[in-house]
N, C-alpha and C positions, 0 to 999 in steps of 0.2 A: 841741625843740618837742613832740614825740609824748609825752616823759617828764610833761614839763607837761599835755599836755592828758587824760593818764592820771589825774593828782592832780589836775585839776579836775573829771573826769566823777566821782572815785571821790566826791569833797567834795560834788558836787552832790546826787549819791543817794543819800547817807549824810543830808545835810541835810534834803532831799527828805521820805526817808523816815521821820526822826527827827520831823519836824512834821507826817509823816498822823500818826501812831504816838501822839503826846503829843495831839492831836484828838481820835482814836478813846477816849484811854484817859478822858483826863482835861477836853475842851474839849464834847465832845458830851455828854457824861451831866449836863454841869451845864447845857447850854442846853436838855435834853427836862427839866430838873427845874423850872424857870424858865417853861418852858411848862405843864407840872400847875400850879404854883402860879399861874398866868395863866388857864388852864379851871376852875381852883376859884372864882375869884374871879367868873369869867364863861363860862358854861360855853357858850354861843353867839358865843366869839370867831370872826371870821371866818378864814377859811384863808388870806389874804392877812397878817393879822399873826403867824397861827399859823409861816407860813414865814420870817418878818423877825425873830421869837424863836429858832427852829434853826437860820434861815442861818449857815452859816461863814463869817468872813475869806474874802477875795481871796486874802489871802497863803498860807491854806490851802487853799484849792480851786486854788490853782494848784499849789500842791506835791504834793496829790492828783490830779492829773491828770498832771504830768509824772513822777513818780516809776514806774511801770511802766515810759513808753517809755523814760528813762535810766535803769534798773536792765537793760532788756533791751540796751539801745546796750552798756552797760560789759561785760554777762557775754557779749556775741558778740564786742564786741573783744577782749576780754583774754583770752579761753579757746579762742575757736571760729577766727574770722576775720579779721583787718586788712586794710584797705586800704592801700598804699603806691604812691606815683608813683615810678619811675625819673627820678633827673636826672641821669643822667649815661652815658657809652658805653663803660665800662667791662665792660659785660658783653653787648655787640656780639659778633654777629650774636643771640643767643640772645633778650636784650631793647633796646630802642630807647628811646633820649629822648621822652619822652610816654604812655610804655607805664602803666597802671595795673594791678597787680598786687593779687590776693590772697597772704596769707601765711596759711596754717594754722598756728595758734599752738599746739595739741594735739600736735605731730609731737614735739617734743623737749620733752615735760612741761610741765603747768600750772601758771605764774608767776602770784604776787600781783602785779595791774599796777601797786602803787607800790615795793616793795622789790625786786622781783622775786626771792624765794625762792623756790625750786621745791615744790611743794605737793603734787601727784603726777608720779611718773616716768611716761612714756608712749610713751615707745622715745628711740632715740640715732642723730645724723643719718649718713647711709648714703656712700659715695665717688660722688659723681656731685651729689648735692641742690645744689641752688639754694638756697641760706641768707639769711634777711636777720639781721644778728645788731647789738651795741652795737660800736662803733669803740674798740678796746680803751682807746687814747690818748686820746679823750673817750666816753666813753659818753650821752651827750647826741645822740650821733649816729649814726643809724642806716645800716648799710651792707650792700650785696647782694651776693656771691659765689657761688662755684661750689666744692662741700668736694672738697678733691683728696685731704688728707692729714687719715690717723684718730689714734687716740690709739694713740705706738709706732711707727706708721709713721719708716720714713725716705726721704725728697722730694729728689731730686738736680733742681736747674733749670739746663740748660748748653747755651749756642747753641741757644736757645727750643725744646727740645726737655724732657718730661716724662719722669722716670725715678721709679719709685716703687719701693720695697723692705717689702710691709706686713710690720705685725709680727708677729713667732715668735709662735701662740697657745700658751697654760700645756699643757705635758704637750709639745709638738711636738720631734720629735726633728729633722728636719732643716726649716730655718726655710727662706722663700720667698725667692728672690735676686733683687734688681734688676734690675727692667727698665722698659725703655723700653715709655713710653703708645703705642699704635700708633693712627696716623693717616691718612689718606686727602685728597686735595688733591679741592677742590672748586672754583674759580676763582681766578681773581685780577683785579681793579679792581672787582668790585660795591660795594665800599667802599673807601673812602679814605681817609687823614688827612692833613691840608696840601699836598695833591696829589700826595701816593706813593699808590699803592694798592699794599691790603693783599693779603696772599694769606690763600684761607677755606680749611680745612681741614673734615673729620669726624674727631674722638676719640670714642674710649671708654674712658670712665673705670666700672670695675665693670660694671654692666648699664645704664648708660644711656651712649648715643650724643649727642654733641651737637657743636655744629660751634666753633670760633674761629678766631679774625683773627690775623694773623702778618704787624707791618711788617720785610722782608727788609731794607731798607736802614738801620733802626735798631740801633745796636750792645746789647748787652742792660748794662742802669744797673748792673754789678757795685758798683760801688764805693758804689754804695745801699744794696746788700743790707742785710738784718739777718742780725749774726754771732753764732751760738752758740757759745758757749766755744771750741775749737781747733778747731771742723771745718771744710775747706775753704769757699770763698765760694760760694752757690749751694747749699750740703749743709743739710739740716734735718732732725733730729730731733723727731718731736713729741711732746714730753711729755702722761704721763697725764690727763686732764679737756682738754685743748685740741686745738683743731682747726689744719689749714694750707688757707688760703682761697687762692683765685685768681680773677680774671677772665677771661669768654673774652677780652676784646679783651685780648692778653697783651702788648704794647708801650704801652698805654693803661690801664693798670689800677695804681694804687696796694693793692697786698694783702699779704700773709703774706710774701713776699718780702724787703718793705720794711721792713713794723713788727712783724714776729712772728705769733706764732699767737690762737687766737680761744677763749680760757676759754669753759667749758659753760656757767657762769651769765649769758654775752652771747648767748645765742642768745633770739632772738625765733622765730622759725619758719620753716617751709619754706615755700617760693614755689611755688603748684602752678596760677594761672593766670592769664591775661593776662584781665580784664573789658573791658578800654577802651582803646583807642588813639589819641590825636590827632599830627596834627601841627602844629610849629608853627614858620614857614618866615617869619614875619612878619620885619620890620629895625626901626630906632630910628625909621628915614625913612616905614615904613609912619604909617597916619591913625590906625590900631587900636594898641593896647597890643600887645608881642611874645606875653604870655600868654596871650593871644585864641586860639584855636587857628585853623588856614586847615585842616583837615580831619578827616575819621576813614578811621581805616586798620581796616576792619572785617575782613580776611583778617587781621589777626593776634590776635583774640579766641581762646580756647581754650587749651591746658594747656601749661604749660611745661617741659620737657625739657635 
């Protein structure tokens, strides 16, 4: 839906623009010609016919009028800022079902929003970022994660525990050895899924600290994994230009695990903060539609981590 409504903003202001543009060039100068030849004939025309001579079309004063505010809608979406809603609890406790999020689309280079070629480079997403990127398997659809693993890294995931080994950089002589993500227990039951509650931990990944969900009683989906060539289940290697994504909610999250890693021309941008939050607690049985929201959760407006 996003892809689409990118090829329609792009078509509307292209259009838009293309009909002030053939106005200006070619629709005006022959209606001010139309009026001399009108004041020659009568040089006390009144100003009420004088303007019914240079009026524009409808269909150009409307195209002149919308074309600025969707030439500026398209270049703040496509370059500066998108709006995205969370639907889903895959990235629990960090963002919530309801949550409306900004993405900075400048973080990892400015894409054409219809082909999306990268146009200029602008920096390369960091271990910790919040990503929203294209779903490698349909790129039609947009998905948010948390970048654990860079290009070169290798990502051990075993008895829901993070092990990273980044990679050797050019010239290093002795390369960096595997280790485990170090964590910190923060509760257990503030969240739940089908009434196990989760345990919430603090990680840090690189320089950002942030917390995840760990259901204990869940066995971890091995036999889902996605397998690369001969390496054990659970072992990931990440090749050059691609990323390895994860959710916090880590027994709830379909990511990198599953379907591989996340090519650099899928990334849309980084997630830097929460504008909006409803909830929405409503049932089929409620009077109101479930989409209606029953609240706002204004303690969680501000940046995200």
């Amino acid at each position: 839906m996003a892809a689409y409504f990118s090829l329609i903003l792009v078509l509307v202001t292209f259009g838009s623009g293309l009909v002030w543009m053939a106005d200006a060039l070619l629709l005006a100068p022959k209606r001010r010609e139309r009026l001399a030849m009108a004041q020659a004939v009568d040089a006390d025309i009144s100003e009420e016919n004088a303007e019914k001579i240079t009026r524009e079309s409808a269909f150009v004063e409307t195209s002149r009028s919308i074309f600025p505010v969707i030439a500026f809608v398209l270049i703040l979406r496509s370059f500066i800022y998108e709006p995205f809603q969370i639907p889903s609890g895959s990235m629990m406790p960090t963002l919530l079902v309801g949550d409306f999020i900004l993405v900075e689309k400048f973080s990892y280079g400015l894409k054409d929003p219809v082909w999306r070629s990268q146009l200029v480079e602008t920096g390369k997403p960091e271990r910790g970022d919040v990503a929203v990127f294209k779903y490698p398997e349909n790129p039609r659809i947009d998905y948010i994660k948390r970048v654990v693993g860079l290009p070169g890294d290798r990502i051990v995931y075993r008895n829901k525990q993070v092990y990273i080994q980044p990679a050797c950089a050019d010239g290093e002589i002795t390369c960096p050895e595997l280790k485990q993500v170090a964590r910190i227990g923060v509760n257990q039951g503030e969240f739940s899924q089908n009434g196990m509650p989760l345990s919430r931990y603090t990680e840090k990944l690189g320089e950002v600290s942030h917390d995840i969900l760990i259901n204990p009683q869940r066995p971890d989906l091995t036999s889902y994994y996605y397998r690369e060539g001969k390496l054990p289940i659970g072992e990931f290697i990440v090749p050059e230009g691609h990323y390895f994504m994860m959710g916090d909610n880590r027994d709830n999250s379909t990511d990198s695990r599953f379907w591989g890693f996340v090519p650099e021309e899928n990334l849309v941008g980084k997630a830097v903060a929460i504008w909006i939050s409803f909830e929405f607690d409503r049932t089929k049985a409620d009077l109101l539609p479930t989409w209606i929201p029953t609240g706002v959760r204004f303690n969680r407006v501000g940046g995200i981590t």
